[in-house]
C-alpha positions, 0 to 999 in steps of 0.5 A: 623207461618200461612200462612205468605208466601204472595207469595202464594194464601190461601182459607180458608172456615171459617166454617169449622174451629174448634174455638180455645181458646185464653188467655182470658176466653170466646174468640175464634178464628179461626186463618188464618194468624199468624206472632206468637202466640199473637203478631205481624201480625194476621187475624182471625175470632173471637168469644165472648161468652155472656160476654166475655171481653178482657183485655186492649191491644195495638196496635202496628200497628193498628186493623181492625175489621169487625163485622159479628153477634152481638155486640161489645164494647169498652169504644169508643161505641157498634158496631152492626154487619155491623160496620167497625172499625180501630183502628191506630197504638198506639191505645189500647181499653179493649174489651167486648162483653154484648151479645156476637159476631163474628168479623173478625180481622186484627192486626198489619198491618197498614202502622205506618203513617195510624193514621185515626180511623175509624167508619162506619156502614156499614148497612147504609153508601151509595152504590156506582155505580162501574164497570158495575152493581157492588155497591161498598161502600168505607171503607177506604184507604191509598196509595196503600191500598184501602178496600171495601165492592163489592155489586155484582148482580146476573150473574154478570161478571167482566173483568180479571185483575190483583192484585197490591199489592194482594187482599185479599176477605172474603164473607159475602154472596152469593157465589164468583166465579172465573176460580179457584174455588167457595167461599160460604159465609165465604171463606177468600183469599189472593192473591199475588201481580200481580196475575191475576183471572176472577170472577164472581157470579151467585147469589147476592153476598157481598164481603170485599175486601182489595187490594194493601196492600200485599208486591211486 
């Protein structure tokens, strides 16, 4: 098990990781949360080499994937990078890469009433006002959960606040602030139900966020 304590806050600065070879020929992955090797609960970030596939698989409890470079396919389409995609609990798909690509992945978390496919390209869906000068753009959301793309402008400051149900943040660019620390472009964290923080930027800053969706 990784990281499976959801008690406790994780930052990880995902460059730094080693890739790790999974089952299938020319799949990669950098692993940052695992209930167990190849089943159950797992996030990571995940690397297909030009041509690489993966055999046809199910989903128990769902997929989410966000596409960070290149592209991805399934007998479904090619999702470029900026596509968004959930796949419901039950759903199966046999994955490939043509010209290879790096993913965050989320397996085996959805609510088993969840059952929305989810298909957004995250490159030109709109940008909404948010909380001072924030953009927020909506991805998806089911009861407590609620997952977003937060657009922050440079020397942006929003109020503290707390996490319902936790957050969970990956940066895709700029740089993330808070009173803990600062998180460059590619830092994954997972924050505890009802923890508390003051963030900010300085630079313009992109963030997915996911909330409410931790156990309390």
């Amino acid at each position: 098990m990784l990281n499976m304590d959801f008690s406790q806050k994780v930052v990880i600065h995902t460059p730094d990781q080693e890739w790790i070879s999974s089952p299938s020929g020319g799949v990669f992955r950098k692993p940052l949360a695992r209930e167990e090797a190849e089943r159950g609960h797992a996030t990571s970030i995940v690397r297909y080499q030009p041509g690489a596939s993966f055999s046809r698989h199910e989903h128990p409890l769902g997929e989410e994937i966000l596409v960070l470079e290149g592209v991805f396919s399934d007998e479904t389409g090619d999702y470029g990078e900026g596509s968004y995609l959930r796949n419901p609990p039950g759903s199966g798909h046999a994955p490939f890469s043509k010209e290879g690509c790096v993913l965050f992945v989320k397996l085996h978390q959805f609510d088993e009433r969840d059952t929305a496919t989810v298909r957004i390209n995250t490159n030109s869906a709109e940008w909404l006002p948010g909380i001072g000068g924030l953009e927020v753009m909506p991805l998806h959301e089911f009861e407590h959960e609620h997952v977003a793309l937060v657009k922050w402008p440079a020397h942006e400051k929003f109020q503290p606040h707390r996490h319902f149900g936790g957050e969970e943040i990956l940066v895709l660019s700029g740089e993330f602030c808070d009173e803990n620390g600062r998180y460059p472009a590619g830092t994954w964290m997972r924050s505890p139900h009802m923890s508390q923080h003051y963030p900010f930027v300085d630079q313009e800053t992109v963030i997915w966020v996911k909330t409410g969706h931790l156990p309390f």
